[in-house]
VOPAGU-2260 file (C-alpha; in pm, 1 decimal, decimal comma):
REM VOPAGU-2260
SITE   aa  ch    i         X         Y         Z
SITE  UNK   A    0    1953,0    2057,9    3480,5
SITE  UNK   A    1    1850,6    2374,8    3664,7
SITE  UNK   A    2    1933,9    2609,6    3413,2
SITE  UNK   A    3    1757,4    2430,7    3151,9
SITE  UNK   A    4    1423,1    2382,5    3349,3
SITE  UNK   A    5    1484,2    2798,3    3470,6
SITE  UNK   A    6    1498,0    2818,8    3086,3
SITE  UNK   A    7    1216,8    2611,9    3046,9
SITE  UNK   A    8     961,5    2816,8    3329,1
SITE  UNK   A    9    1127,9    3136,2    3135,8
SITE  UNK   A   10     930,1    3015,9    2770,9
SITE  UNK   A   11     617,7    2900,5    2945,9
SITE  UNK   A   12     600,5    3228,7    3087,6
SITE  UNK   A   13     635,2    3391,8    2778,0
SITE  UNK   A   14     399,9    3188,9    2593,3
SITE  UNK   A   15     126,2    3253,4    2833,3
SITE  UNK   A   16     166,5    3591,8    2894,1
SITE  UNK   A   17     -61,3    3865,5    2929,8
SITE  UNK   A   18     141,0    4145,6    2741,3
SITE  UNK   A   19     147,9    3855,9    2440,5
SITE  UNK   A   20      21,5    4098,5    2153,0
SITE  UNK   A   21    -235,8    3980,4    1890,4
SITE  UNK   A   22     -66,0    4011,3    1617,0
SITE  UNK   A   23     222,1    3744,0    1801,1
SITE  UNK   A   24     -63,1    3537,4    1924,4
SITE  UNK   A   25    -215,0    3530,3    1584,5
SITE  UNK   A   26      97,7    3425,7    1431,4
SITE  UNK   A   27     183,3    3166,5    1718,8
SITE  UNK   A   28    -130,5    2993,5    1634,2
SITE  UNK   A   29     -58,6    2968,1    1272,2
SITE  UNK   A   30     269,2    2800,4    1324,0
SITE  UNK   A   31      66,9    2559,8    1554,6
SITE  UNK   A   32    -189,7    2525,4    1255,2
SITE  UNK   A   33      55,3    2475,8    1010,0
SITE  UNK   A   34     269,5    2147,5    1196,5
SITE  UNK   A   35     -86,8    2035,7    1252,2
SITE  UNK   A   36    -176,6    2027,4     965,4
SITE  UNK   A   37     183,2    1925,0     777,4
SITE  UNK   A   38     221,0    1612,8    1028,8
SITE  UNK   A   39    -121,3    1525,6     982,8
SITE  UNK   A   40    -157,1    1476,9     623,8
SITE  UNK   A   41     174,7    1306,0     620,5
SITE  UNK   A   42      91,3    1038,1     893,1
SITE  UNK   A   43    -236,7    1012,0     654,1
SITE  UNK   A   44     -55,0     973,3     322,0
SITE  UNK   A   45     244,3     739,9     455,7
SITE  UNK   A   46     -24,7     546,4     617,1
SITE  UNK   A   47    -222,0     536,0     305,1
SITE  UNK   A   48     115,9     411,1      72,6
SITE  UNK   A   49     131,7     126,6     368,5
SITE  UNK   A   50    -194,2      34,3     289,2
SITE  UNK   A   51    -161,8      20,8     -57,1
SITE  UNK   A   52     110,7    -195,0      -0,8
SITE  UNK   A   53     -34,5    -408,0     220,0
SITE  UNK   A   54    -377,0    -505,8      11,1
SITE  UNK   A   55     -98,1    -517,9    -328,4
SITE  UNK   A   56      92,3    -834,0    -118,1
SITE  UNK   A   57    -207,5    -936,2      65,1
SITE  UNK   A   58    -502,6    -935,6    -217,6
SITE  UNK   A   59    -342,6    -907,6    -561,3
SITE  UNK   A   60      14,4   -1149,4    -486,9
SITE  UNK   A   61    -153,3   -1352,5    -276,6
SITE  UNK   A   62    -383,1   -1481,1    -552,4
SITE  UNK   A   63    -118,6   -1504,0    -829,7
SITE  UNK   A   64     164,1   -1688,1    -840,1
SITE  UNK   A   65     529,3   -1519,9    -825,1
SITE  UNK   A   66     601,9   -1677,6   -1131,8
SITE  UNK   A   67     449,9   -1856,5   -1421,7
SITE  UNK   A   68     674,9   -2102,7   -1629,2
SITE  UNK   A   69     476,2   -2165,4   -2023,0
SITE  UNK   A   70     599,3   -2417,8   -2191,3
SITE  UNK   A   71     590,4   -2349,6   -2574,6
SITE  UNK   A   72     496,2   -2673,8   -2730,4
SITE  UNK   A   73      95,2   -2730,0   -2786,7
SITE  UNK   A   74     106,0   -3054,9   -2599,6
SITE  UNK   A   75     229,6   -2872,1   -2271,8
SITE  UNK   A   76     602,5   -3013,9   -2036,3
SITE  UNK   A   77     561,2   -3320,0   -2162,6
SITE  UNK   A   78     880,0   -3406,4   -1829,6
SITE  UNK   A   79     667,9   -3227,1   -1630,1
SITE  UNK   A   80     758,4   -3411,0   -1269,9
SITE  UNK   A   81    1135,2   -3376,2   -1375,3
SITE  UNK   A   82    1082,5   -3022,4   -1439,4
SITE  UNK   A   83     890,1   -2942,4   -1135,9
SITE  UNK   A   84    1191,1   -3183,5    -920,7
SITE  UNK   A   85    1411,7   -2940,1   -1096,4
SITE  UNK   A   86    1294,4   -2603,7   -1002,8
SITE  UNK   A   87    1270,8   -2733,7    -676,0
SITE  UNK   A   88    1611,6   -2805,1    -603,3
SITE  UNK   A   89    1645,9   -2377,9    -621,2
SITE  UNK   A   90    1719,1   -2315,9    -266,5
SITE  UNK   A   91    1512,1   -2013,0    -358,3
SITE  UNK   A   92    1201,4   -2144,0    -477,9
SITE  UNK   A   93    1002,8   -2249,7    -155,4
SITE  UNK   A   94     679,7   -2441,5    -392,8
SITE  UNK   A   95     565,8   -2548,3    -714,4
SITE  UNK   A   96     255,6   -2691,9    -858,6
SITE  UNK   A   97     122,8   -2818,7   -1229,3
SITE  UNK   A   98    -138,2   -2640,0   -1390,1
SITE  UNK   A   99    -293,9   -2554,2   -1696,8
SITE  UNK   A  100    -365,4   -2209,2   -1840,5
SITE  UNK   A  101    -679,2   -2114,8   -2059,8
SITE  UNK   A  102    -789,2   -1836,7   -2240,1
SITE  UNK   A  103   -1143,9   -1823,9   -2298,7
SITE  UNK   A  104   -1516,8   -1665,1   -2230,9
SITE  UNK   A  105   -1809,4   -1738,8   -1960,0
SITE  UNK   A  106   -2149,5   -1692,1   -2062,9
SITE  UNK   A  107   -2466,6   -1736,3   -1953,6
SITE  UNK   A  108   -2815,6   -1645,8   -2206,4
SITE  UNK   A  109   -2691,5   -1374,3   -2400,7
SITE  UNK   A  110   -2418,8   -1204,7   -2176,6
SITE  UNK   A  111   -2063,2   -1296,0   -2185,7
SITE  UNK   A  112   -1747,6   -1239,6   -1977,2
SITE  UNK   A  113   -1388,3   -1310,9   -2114,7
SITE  UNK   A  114   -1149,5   -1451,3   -1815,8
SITE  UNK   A  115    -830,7   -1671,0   -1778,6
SITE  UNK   A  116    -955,9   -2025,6   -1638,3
SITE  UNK   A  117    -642,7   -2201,2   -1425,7
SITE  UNK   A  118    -664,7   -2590,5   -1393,5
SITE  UNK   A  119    -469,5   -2665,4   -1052,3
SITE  UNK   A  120    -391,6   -2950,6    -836,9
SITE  UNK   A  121    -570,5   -2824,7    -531,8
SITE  UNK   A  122    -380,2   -2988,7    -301,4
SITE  UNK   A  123     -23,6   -2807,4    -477,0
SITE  UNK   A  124    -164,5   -2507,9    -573,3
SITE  UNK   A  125    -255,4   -2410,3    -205,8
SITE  UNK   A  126     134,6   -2417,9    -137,2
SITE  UNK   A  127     196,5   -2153,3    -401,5
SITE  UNK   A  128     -98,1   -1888,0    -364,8
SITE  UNK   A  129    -301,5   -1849,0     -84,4
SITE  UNK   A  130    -634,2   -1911,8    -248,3
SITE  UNK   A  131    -958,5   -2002,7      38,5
SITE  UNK   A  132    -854,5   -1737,1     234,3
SITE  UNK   A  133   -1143,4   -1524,6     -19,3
SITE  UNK   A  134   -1336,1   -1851,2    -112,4
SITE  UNK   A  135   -1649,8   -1955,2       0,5
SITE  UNK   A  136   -1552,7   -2298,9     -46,3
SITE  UNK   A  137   -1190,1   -2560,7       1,9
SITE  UNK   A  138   -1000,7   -2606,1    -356,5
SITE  UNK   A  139   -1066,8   -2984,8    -315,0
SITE  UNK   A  140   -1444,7   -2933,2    -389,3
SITE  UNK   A  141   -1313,0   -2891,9    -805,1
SITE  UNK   A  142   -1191,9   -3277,0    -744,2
SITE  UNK   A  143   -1567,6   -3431,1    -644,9
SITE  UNK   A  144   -1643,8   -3682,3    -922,2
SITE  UNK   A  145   -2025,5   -3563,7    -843,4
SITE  UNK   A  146   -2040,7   -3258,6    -995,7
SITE  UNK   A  147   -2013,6   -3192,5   -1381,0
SITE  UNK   A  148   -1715,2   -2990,5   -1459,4
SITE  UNK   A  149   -1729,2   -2797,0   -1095,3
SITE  UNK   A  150   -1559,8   -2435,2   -1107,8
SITE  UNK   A  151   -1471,5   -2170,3    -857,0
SITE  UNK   A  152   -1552,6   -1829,8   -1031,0
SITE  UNK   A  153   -1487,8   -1491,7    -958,0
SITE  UNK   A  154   -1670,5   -1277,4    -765,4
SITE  UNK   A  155   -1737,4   -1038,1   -1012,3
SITE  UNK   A  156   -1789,1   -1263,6   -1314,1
SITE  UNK   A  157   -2099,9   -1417,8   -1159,9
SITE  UNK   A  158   -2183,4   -1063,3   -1071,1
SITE  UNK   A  159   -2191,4    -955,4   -1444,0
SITE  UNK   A  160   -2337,1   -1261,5   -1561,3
SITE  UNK   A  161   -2624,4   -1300,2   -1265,5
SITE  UNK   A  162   -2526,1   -1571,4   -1126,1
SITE  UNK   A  163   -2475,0   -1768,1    -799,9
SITE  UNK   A  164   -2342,6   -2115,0    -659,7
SITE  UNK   A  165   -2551,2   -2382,9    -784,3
SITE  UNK   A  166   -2594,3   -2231,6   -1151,0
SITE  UNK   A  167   -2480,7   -2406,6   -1440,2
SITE  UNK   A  168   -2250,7   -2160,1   -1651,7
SITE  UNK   A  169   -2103,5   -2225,8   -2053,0
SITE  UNK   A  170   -1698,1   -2162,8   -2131,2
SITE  UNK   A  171   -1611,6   -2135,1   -2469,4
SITE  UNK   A  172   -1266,0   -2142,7   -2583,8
SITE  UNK   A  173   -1013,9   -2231,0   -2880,2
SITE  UNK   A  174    -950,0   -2597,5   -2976,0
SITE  UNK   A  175    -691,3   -2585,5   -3205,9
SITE  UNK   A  176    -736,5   -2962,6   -3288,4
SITE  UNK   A  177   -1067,8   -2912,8   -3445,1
SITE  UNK   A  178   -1014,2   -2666,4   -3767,5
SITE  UNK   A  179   -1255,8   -2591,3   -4030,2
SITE  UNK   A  180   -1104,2   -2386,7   -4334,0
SITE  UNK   A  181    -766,5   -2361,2   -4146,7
SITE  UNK   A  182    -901,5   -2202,4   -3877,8
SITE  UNK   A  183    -924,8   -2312,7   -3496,0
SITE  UNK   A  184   -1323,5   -2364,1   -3377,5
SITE  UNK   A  185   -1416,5   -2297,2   -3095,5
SITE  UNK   A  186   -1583,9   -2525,0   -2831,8
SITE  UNK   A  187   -1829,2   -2493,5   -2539,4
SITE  UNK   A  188   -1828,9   -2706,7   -2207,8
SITE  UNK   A  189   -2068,0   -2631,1   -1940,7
SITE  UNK   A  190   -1941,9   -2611,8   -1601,2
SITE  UNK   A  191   -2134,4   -2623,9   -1216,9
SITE  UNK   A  192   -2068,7   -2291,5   -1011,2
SITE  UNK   A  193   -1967,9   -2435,2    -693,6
SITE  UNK   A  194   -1804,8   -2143,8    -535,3
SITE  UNK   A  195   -1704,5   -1792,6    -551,4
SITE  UNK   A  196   -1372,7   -1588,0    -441,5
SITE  UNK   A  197   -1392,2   -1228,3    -384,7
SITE  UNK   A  198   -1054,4    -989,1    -330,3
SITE  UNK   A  199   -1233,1    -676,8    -407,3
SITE  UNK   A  200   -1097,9    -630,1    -681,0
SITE  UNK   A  201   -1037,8    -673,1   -1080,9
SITE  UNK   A  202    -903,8   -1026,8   -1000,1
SITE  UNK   A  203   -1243,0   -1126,4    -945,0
SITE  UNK   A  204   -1335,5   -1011,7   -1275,4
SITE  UNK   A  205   -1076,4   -1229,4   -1488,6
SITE  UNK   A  206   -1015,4   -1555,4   -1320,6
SITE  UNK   A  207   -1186,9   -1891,6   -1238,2
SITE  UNK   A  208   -1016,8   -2214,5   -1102,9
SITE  UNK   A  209   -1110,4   -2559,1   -1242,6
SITE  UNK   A  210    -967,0   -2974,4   -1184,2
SITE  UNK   A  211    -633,7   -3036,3   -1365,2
SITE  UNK   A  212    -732,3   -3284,4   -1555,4
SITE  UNK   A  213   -1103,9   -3100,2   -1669,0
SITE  UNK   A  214    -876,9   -2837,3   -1773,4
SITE  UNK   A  215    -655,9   -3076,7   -1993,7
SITE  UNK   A  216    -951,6   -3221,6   -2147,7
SITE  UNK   A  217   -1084,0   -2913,8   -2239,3
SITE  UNK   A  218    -757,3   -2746,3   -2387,8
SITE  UNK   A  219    -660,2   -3073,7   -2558,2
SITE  UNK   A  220    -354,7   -3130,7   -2365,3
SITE  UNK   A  221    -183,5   -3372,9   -2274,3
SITE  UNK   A  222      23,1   -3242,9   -1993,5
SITE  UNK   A  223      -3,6   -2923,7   -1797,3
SITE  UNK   A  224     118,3   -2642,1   -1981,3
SITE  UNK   A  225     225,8   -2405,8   -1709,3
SITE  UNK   A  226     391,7   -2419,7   -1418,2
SITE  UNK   A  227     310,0   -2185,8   -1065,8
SITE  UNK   A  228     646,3   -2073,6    -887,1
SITE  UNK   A  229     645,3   -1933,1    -512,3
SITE  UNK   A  230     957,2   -1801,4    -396,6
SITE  UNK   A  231    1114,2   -1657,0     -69,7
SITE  UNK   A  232    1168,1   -1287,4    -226,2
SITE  UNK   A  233     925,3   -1118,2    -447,5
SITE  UNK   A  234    1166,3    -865,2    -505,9
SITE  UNK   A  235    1415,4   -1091,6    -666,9
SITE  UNK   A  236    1228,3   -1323,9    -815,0
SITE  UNK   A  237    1333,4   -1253,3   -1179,5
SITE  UNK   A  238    1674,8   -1367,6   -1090,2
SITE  UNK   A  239    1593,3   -1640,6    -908,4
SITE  UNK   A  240    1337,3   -1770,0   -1129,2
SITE  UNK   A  241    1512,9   -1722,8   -1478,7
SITE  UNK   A  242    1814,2   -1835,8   -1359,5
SITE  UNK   A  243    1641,1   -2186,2   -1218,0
SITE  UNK   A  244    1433,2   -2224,4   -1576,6
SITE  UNK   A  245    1799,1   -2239,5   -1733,1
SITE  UNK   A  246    1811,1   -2579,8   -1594,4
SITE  UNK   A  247    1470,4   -2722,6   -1799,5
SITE  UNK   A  248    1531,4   -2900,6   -2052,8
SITE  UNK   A  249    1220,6   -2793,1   -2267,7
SITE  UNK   A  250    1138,1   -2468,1   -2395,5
SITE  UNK   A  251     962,6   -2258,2   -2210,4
SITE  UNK   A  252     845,1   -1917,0   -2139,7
SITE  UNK   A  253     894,8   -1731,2   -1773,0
SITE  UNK   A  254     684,0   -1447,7   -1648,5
SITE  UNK   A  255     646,7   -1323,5   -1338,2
SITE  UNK   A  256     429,4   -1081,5   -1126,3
SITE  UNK   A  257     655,6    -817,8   -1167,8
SITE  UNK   A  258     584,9    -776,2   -1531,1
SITE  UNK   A  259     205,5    -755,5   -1456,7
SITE  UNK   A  260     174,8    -588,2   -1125,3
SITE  UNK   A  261     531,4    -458,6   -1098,9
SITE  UNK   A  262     427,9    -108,0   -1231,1
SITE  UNK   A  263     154,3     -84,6    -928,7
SITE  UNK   A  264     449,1    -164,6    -708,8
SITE  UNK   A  265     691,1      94,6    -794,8
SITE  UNK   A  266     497,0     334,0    -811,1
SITE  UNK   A  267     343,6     267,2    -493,9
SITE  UNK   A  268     750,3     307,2    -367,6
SITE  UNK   A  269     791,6     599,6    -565,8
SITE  UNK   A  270     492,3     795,9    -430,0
SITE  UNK   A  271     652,5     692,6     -50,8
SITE  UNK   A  272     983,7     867,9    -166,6
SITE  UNK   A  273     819,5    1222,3    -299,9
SITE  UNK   A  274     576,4    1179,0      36,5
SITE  UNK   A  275     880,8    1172,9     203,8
SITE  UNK   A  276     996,2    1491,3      18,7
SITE  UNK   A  277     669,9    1656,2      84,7
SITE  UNK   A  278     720,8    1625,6     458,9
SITE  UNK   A  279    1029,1    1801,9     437,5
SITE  UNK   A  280     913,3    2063,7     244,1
SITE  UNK   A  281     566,4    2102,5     391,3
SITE  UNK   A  282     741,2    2133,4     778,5
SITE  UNK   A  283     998,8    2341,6     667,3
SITE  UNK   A  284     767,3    2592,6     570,0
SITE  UNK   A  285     555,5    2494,1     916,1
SITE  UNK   A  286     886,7    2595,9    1058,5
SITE  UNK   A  287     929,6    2957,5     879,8
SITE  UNK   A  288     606,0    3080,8    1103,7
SITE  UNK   A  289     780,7    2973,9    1425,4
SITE  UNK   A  290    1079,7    3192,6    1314,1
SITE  UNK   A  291     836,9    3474,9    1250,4
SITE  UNK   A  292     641,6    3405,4    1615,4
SITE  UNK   A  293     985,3    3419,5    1799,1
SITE  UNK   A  294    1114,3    3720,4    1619,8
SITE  UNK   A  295     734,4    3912,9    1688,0
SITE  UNK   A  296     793,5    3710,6    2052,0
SITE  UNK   A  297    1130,9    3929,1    2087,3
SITE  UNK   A  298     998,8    4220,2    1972,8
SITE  UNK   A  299     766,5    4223,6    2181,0
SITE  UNK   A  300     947,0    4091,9    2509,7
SITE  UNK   A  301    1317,9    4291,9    2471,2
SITE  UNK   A  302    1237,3    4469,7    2823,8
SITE  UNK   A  303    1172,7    4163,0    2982,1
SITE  UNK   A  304    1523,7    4059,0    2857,2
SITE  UNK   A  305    1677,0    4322,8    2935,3
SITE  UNK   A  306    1522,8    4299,4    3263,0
SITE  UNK   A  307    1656,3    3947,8    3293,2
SITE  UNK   A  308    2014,7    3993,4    3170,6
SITE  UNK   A  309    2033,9    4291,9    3506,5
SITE  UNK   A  310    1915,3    4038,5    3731,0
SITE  UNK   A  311    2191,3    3765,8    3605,5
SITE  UNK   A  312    2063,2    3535,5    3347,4
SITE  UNK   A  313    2295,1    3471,2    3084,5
SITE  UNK   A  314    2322,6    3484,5    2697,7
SITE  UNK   A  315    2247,9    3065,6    2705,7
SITE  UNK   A  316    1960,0    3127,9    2901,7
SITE  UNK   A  317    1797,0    3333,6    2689,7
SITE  UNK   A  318    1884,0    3135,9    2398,2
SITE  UNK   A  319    1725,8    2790,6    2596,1
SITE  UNK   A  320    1441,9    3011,7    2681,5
SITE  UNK   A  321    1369,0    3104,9    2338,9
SITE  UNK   A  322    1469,2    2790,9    2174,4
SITE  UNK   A  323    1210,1    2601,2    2457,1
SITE  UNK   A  324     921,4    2824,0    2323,6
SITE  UNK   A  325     971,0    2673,4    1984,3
SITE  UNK   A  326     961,8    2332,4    2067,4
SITE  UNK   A  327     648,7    2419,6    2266,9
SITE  UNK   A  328     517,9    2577,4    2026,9
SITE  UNK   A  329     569,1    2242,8    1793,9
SITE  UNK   A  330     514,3    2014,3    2018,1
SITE  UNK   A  331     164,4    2105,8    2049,6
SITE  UNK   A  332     146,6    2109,0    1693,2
SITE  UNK   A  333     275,8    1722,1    1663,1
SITE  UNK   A  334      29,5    1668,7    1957,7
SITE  UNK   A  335    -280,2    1759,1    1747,1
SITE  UNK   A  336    -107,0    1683,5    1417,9
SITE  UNK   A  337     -70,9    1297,4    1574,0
SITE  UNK   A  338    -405,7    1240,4    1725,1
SITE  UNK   A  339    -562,8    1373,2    1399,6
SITE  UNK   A  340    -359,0    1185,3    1125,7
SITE  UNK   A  341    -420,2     869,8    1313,0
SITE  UNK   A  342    -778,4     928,3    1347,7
SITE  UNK   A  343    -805,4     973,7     980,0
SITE  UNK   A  344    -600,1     668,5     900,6
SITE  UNK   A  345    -821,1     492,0    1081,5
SITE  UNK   A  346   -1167,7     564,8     976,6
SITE  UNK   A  347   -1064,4     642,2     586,7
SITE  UNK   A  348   -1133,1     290,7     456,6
SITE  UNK   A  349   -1455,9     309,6     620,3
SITE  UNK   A  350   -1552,4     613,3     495,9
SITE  UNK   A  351   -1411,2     561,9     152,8
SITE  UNK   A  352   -1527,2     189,1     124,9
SITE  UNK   A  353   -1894,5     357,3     191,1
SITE  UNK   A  354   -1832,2     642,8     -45,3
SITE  UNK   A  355   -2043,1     578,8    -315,0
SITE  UNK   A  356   -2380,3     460,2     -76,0
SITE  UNK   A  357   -2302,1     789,7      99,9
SITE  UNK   A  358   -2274,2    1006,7    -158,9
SITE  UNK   A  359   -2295,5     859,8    -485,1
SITE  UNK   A  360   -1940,7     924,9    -579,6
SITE  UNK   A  361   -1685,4     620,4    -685,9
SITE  UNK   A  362   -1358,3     698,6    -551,1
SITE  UNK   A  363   -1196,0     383,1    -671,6
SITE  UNK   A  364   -1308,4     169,6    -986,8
SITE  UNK   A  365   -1262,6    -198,6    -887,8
SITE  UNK   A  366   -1277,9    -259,9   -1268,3
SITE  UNK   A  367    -954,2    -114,7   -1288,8
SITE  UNK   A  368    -813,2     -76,5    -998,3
SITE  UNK   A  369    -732,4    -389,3    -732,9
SITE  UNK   A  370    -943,3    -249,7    -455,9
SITE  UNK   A  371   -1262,7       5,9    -441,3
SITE  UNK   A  372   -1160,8     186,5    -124,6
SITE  UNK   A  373    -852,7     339,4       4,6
SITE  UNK   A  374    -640,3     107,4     228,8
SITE  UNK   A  375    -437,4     270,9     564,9
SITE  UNK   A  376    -206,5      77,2     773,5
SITE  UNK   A  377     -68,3     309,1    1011,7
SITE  UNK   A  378     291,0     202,5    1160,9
SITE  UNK   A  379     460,9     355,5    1470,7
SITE  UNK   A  380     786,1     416,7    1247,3
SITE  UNK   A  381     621,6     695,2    1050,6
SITE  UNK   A  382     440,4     828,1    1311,9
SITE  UNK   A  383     769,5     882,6    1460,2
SITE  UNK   A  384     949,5    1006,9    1173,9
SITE  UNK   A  385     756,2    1274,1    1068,0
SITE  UNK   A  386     714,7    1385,6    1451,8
SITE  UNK   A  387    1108,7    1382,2    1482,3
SITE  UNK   A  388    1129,1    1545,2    1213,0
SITE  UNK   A  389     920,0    1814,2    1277,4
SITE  UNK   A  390    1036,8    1865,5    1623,8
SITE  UNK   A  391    1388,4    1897,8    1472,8
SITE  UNK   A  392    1327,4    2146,9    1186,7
SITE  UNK   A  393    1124,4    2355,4    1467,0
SITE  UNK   A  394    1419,3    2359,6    1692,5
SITE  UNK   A  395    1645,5    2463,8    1433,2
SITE  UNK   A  396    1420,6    2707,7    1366,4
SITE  UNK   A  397    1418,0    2850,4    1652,4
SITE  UNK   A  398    1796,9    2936,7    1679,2
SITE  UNK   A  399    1822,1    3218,3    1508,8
SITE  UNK   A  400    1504,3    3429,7    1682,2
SITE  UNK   A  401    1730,9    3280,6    2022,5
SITE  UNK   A  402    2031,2    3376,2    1923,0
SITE  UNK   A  403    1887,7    3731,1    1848,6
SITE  UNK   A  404    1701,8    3771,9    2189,1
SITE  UNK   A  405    2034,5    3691,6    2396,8
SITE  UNK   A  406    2171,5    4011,5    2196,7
SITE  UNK   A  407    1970,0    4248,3    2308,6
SITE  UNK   A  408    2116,7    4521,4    2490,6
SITE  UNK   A  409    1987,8    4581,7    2879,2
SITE  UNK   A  410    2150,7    4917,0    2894,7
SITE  UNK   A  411    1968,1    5011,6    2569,3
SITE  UNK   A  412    1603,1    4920,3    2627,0
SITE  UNK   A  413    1594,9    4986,2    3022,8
SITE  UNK   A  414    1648,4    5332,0    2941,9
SITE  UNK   A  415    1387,8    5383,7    2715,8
């Protein structure tokens, strides 16, 4: 213990001293720079995948079921409480609800919006996707025998069309069982807007929510022609889901959310792997301008070695000293490096969500992408990663300018 703190006073001395030259100061201070700046922009970008992350689960898979079951027949499941007892015997599958998928376009005077319209049971479909969490209104206002035809629309489909909660809005879509010439016609229903959900993001462009039954009566169905799946891993749920379908006894058609949003996903875990990469490769080089700041630091202090070694310090003393002046060295570059990649991770989604006001400038499209900001979500883990792993790579660094400094020769340089 007091060797290694001698060791330690040895490398503060050296760092601060007067005979320092400015070329070795210069150089010091761009190894300092360069850890900054490398563990900085890492805590930032991890933080930023973790955020990405984050608003994919919390925004996009939290308003879209795991899995959707179709059933092929034009009449929709026509066992559809046997089917939904079935898939819930999967140990796996933690809810289920009925509903009824339609493809279709909004309009209002002469603009128009294409979207998906989703008949639910409001009180089942709250167990598989976590809907009012970004509704201005409960699910079990589309069940009020008041209202004509109420809907829940997206965001960013009344935005496009004008409108707001209250309005009266037309859906046109394909009835199959009215043809003229052989060919399907299409049919209007008008529907009352009584609330909106906003993600912030192209969700709220393509969907709208309407009563199970309205939606049956519109697509000409007698049963509910989908089924909504929640299970206890997202990860696996092509397994688990595929393998409980097996057990239906009608034909049917299984997607789930990693065929649409899968891609996001893994690239999202892909970009986490090559940051991961970078922050090897961006402290290693950090780390080749501490090796050059010892070696000018030897250089430049071989008398006071020498000088040392007379007066009884040893090889391993020399080597702790100079070993202790790189992990200074980095630890005041984590230091800064820390405080300002935190910072940034927290005040980028301001600043980015307020881009375009600011500046004019759209970083993110929310037409195509799920969010127009950048997300952060900043976790003590990678904060500690990358500053273990920069204080590591620095120390191993530092070896070899340590190793060289306990070589130096007192006889040699006191005589000079």
């Amino acid at each position: 213990m007091h060797k290694s703190f001698l060791s330690l006073k040895l490398a503060l001395r050296f760092l601060h001293s007067k005979r320092y030259g400015a070329l070795a100061k210069f150089i010091s201070f761009a190894s300092i720079a360069g850890i900054t700046t490398g563990v900085a922009a890492l805590i930032l970008g991890l933080s930023a995948m973790n955020g990405f992350e984050h608003e994919l689960n919390n925004r996009v898979l939290s308003l879209i079921p795991a899995a959707t079951v179709t059933s092929y027949s034009k009449q929709g499941f026509e066992t559809i409480e046997d089917n939904l007892s079935k898939l819930e015997k999967n140990q796996h599958i933690k809810a289920v609800a009925p509903a009824v998928s339609l493809q279709g376009a909004f309009s209002h005077e002469t603009n128009f919006k294409p979207a998906l319209v989703l008949g639910i049971d409001s009180k089942k479909e709250k167990e598989v996707i976590s809907l009012e969490r970004f509704m201005t209104c409960k699910t079990s206002v589309l069940d009020e025998d008041t209202l004509t035809n109420p809907v829940i629309l997206g965001a960013g489909i009344a935005k496009d069309l004008k409108l707001k909660i209250g309005d009266t809005i037309n859906f046109a879509t394909v009835d199959s069982a009215i043809a003229k010439d052989g060919f399907s016609s299409m049919v209007n229903h008008e529907f009352t807007i009584v609330g909106l959900f906003k993600t912030g993001g192209q969700i709220d462009h393509n969907f709208a929510f309407v009563n199970l039954d309205t939606a049956k009566t519109i697509g000409n169905l007698s049963y509910p022609n989908t089924i909504h799946v929640k299970v206890d891993d997202m990860i696996q749920v092509d397994s688990i889901v595929y393998f409980a379908a097996d057990t239906l006894e009608e034909p049917c058609k299984v997607s789930t959310w990693i065929e649409t949003q899968g891609k996001l996903y893994h690239d999202i875990c892909m970009i986490r792997k090559i940051m991961y990469l970078a922050m090897v490769l961006i402290i290693g080089v950090a780390s080749f301008n501490i090796v050059s700041n010892l070696v000018m630091a030897v250089s430049e202090k071989r008398r006071e070695i020498a000088i040392l070694k007379t007066m009884g310090a040893t090889n391993a003393t020399i080597v702790r000293s100079f070993t202790f002046m790189g992990l200074l060295s980095a630890i005041r570059g984590c230091t800064l490096g820390t405080i300002i990649g935190c910072a940034l991770s927290f005040i980028t989604p301001y600043v980015t969500a307020h881009f375009k006001a600011w500046f004019g400038i759209e970083l993110l499209n929310e037409d195509i992408y799920f969010i127009n900001f950048i997300p952060t979500r900043l976790m003590s883990f990678d904060v500690v990663l990358v500053v273990s792993c920069a204080l590591l790579m620095s120390v191993l660094a530092s070896i070899y300018p340590a190793i060289k400094a306990s070589l130096v020769d007192p006889a040699k340089e006191i005589n000079l």
